[in-house]
N, C-alpha and C positions, 0 to 999 in steps of 0.2 A: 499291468501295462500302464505307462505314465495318460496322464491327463493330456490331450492337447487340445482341447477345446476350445475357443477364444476366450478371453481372461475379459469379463464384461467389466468396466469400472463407469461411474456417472459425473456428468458433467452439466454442474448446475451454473448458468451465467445468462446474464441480461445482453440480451439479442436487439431490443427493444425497450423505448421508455427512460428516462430522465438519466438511468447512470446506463447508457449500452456505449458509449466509449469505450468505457474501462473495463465493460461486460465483454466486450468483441476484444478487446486485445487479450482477456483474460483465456479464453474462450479458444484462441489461436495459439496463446503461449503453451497450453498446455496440448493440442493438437500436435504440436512440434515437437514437443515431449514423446508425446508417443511415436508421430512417428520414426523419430531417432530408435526407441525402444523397439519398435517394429523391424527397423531394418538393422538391428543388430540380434535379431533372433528371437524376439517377444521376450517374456521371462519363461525361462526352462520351456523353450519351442513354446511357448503358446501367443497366438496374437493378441495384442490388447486392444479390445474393441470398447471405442467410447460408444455410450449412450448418452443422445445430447437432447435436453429442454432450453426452451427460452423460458425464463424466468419471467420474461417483461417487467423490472425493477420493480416487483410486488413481494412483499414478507410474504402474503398470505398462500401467493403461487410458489417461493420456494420450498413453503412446509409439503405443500402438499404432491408436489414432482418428488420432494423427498420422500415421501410415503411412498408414490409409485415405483419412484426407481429398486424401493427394498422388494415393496410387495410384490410388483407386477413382473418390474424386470430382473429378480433377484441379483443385485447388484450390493455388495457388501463395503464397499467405500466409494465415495462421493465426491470430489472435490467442486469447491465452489462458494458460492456467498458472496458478494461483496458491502454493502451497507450494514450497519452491525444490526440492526434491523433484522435484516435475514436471516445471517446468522443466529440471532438468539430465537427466530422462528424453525429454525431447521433442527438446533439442539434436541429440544425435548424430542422429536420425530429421532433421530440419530442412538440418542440415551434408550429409550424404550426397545428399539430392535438392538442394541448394541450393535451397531454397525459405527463406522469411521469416518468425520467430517477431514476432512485438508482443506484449511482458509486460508487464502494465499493474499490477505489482504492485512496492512496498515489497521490498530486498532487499540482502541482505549485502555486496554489491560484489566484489572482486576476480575479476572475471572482462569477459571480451570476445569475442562471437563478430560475425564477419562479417553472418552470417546472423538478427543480434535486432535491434531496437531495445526500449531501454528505458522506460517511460515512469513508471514508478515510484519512488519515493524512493533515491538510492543514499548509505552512512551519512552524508556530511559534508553532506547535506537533511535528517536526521533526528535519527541519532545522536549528532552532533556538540553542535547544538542543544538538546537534551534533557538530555546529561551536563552544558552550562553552565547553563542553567535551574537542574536542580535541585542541580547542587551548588552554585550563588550560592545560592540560597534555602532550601536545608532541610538541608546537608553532604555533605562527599564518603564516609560509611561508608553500602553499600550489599550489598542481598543481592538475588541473581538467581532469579530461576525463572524457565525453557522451557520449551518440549514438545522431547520428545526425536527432532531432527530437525537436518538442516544448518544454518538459517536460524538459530533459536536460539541454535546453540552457534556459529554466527561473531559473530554479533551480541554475544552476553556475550563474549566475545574482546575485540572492538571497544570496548563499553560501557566494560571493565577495562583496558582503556588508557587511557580518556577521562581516567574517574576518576583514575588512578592516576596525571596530571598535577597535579590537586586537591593543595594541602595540607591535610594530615590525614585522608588517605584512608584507607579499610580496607576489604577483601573480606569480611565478614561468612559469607557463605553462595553455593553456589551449585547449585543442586537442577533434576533436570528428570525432567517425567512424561510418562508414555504420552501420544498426540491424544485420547484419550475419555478422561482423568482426572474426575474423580468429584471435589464439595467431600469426601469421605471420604477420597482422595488427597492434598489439599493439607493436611488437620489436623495431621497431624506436623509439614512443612514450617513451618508458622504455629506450630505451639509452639515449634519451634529459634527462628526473627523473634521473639514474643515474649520468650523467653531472651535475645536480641540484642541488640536491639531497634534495629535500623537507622534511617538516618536517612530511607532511603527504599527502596521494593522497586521492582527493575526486572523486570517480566515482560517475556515475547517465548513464552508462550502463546497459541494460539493457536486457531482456531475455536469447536466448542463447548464446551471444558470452559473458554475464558475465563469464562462467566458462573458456574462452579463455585469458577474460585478470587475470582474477586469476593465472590460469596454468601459463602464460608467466609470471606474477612477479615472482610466486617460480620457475620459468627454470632461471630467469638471477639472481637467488640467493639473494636479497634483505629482509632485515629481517623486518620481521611485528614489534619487538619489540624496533624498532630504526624509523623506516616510514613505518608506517599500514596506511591502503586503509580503508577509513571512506570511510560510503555508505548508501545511504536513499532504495536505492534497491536490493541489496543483502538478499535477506532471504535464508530459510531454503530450499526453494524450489531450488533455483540457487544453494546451495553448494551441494544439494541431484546429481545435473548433473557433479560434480566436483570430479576429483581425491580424497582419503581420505588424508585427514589433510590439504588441498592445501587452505584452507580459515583459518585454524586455527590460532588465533590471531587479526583478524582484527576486523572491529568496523562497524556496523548498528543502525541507528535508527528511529525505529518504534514504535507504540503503541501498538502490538501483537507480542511474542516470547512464542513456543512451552514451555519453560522451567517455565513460568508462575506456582509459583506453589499455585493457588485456587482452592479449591475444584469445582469450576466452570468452572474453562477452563480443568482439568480431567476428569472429570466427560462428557465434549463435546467431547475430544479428545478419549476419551474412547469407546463412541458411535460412533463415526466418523471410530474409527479405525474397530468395530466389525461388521460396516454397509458396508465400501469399503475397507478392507484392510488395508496395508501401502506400497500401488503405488503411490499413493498423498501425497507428504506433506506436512502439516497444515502451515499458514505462514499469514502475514499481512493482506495481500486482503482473502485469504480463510476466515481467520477470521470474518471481514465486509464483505463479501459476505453472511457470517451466519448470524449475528446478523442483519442482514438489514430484511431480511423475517421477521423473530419475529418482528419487529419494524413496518412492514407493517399492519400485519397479525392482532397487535393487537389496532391498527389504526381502519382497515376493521370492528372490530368487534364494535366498539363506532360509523363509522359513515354509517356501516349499508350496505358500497356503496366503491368502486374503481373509482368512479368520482372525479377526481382529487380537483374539488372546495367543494367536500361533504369531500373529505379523510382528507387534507392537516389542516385543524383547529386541527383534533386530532392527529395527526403526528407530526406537531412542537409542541415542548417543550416535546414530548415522552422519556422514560425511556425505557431502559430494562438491563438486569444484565448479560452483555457478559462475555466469556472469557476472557480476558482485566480487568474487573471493571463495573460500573454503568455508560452505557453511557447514551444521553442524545442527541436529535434534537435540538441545537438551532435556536429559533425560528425566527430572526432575520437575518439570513444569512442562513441558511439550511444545514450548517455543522456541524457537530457533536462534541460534547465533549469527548474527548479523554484524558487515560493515557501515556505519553513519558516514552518512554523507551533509554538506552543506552546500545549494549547490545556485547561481547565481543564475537569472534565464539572460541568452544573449540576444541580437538584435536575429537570427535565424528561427529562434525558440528552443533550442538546448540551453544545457547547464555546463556554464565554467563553472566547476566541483572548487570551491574555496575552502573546503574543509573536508580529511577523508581519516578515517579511520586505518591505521597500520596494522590494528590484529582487531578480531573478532570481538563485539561486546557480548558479554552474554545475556541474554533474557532477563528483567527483573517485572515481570507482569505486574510485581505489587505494589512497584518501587519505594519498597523496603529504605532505600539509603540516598536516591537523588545523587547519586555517586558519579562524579565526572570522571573518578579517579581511571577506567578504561580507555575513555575518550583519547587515546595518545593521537595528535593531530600531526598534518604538514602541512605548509601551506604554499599551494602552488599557483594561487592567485591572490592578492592582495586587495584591498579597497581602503580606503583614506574613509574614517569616525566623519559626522557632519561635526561641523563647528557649532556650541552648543548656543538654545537658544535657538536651534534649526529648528 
């Protein structure tokens, strides 16, 4: 007689604490998931019942909900994570039961476990992107600030190669503060920039003191249209916690922006919005936090089984038709195929998408080759270079 049990799966995201923005939208994208999967018959009749923790944006609280969820609540995949932080706290917990992480989050690359799938940005989706953006359009002398954590300071590693292909590059600065930094934290920082005065600032801060150092560039008056704050982390969510217009002008890039206009990412957003409102919003990781469930779910349904060594053959090389585009498991490194986005914030706090990707890039966690050669762009917003000497 077949199983119909409820299909338990874990849901680990920050409810609470410095990143629960991205925690709650993460948290509801994948809610949405299911319950689409729910109301189209579970996998093979069974319901999928999430078990949910708040992490409260602690490494040390996601190892250990990860231990629970195998031990206690026998729960054999997990999705969740977002600071790399966590993640590399939940790994060894995940490796030792052989059980299944899904990280639906933007991240540094050079790493590979048996036991992840990726579905979030890896650099040559984002950072690749981003460093030829803006160093075609506004020069390659750049200054960094992160929060002081792993993610951060791989990612300015990354960044300071891009550039440093760039003719007439320079490192300007490169500064990183506490996760609860204060606009009071970033006003030195911003008076070295203005001493600088870069051609452009690259943050990789993150949660809530983003909207701190936003506010403190528009208090000491710096024009986004002369040195804009390029950002792999800035979404829709951080500028929702921000004065109106205090992000308007700057630059993000991601393979998800609410302004996507497919009848497919409408059509999610539309359900999203009649299912929880619009207290959440919709943003990178929410995105891949949705599309990973589907990706699971219809995994589950070919290999009958959540056994990671029964699931995993019909998982990689899996498809499904996100908000995004047609992404794609590759099956060779376990990240995912992704479209780049380049995406400009407007005076509402969406992205005019000034740069998008036509077909899928693939995965290069190790960025093996800095290869722009997938990048095929359009451009369906323009901006005019500053006059040099800006």
């Amino acid at each position: 007689m077949a199983n119909k049990d409820p299909l338990r799966i874990g849901l680990l995201f920050s409810q609470t604490g410095v990143t629960s923005r991205i925690g709650q939208s993460q948290l509801q994208g994948s809610l949405l998931g299911i319950e689409e999967v729910n109301e189209a018959g579970g996998v093979d009749g069974r319901e999928v019942q999430p078990v949910v923790y708040d992490t409260q944006s602690d490494p040390r609280r996601y190892a250990a909900l990860a231990e629970k969820l195998i031990v206690e609540d026998r729960v054999n995949t997990i999705f969740g994570c977002y600071m790399s932080s966590s993640r590399k706290a939940v790994i060894p917990i995940i490796e030792r039961w052989n059980k299944l992480l899904f990280y639906p989050t933007l991240y540094e690359g050079f790493e590979f476990s048996n036991n992840l799938v990726y579905t979030g940005a890896a650099p040559n989706q984002n950072s690749v992107q981003l460093a030829e953006y803006m160093t075609a359009n506004f020069g390659a002398r750049a200054y960094l600030i992160g929060s002081d954590y792993i993610y951060p300071w791989e990612s300015n590693r990354i960044m300071k190669e891009l550039i440093q292909q760039r003719p007439h590059s320079e490192l300007l600065g490169e500064r990183y503060v506490k996760l609860d930094a204060s606009e009071a934290d970033f006003q030195p920082i911003l008076e070295d920039i203005k001493a600088k005065q870069p051609d452009f600032i690259f943050s990789t801060v993150v949660g809530d003191s983003t909207a701190s150092l936003y506010q403190a560039y528009a208090n000491a008056g710096f024009d986004p249209q002369r040195m804009p704050i390029a950002s792999l982390t800035t979404s829709e969510a951080e500028i929702s916690q921000m004065q109106q217009g205090a992000a308007a002008g700057h630059f993000t890039a991601a393979p998800y922006f609410q302004s996507i206009r497919s009848d497919v990412n409408q059509r999610c957003l539309e359900r999203f919005r009649r299912r929880f409102g619009h207290g959440v919003m919709p943003n990178l990781c929410w995105e891949a936090a949705y599309f990973q469930i589907h990706l699971f779910a219809n995994a589950f349904r070919q290999a009958g089984s959540d056994e990671i060594n029964l699931l995993l053959p019909h998982l990689l090389g899996s498809e499904f038709h996100a908000p995004q585009g047609k992404v794609r498991i590759d099956a060779s490194n376990h990240h995912t195929c992704l479209f780049p986005r380049v995406g400009r914030v407007d005076a509402q706090g969406q992205f005019a998408i000034m740069r998008e990707a036509t077909r899928p890039v693939h995965p290069d966690p190790y960025l093996v080759t800095h290869s722009l050669g997938d990048w095929t762009v359009k451009l369906p917003n323009q901006i005019k270079a500053p006059a040099e000497g800006g």
